[in-house]
C-alpha positions in Angstrom: 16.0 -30.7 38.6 12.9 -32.3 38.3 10.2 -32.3 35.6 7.9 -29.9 37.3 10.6 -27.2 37.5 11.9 -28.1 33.9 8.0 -27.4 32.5 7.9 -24.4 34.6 10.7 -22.6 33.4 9.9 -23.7 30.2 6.3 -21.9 29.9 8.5 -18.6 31.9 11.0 -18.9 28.7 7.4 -19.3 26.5 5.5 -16.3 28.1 8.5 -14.2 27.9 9.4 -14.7 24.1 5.6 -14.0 23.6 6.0 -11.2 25.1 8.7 -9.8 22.8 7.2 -10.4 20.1 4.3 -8.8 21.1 6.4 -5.7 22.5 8.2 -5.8 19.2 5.0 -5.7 17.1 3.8 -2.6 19.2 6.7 -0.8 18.5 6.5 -1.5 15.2 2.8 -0.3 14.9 3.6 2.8 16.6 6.6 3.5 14.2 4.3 2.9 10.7 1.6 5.7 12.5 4.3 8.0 13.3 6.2 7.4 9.2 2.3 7.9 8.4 1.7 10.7 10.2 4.7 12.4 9.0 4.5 11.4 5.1 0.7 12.9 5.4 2.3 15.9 7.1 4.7 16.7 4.3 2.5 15.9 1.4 4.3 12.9 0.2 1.5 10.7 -0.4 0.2 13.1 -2.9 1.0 12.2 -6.6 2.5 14.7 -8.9 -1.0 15.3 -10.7 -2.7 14.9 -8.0 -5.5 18.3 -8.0 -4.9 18.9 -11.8 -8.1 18.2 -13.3 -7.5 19.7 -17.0 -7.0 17.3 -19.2 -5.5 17.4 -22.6 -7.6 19.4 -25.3 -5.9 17.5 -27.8 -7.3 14.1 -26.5 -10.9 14.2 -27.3 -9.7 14.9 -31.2 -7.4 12.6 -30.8 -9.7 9.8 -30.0 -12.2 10.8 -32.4 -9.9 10.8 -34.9 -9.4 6.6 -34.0 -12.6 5.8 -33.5 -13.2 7.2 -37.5 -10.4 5.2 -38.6 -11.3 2.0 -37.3 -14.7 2.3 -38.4 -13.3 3.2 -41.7 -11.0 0.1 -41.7 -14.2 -1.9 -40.5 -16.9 -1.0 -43.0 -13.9 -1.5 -45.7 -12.9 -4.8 -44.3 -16.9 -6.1 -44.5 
């Protein structure tokens, strides 16, 4: 074999591992839309809390009640 048919069949090998690749990266795209699609379908991608917007009654207190002690503990520190 001579050089010219040695480069040639090595850009063929080239163009067809590129191509692959690029064949394997489509598929690959299309399988994360479809696991997307489906997840969003089911209402996975929804967190346990998600649409409860009570929060705790207790919590506003609760911080009030800090805030008092460490302005306490600051004005007695001073």
């Amino acid at each position: 074999m001579n050089q010219i048919r040695l480069f040639a069949q090595s850009a063929l090998v080239s163009v067809m591992g590129m191509g692959m690749v690029f064949a394997f990266l489509l598929l690959l795209i299309c399988v994360v839309r479809c696991v997307g699609a489906l997840v969003s379908s089911f209402g996975w991608d929804r967190g346990p809390d998600e649409g409860v917007g009570a929060a705790d009654p207790a919590g506003g207190a609760l911080a009030a009640a800090i805030a008092v002690a460490v302005h306490e503990k600051a004005r007695s520190t001073s």
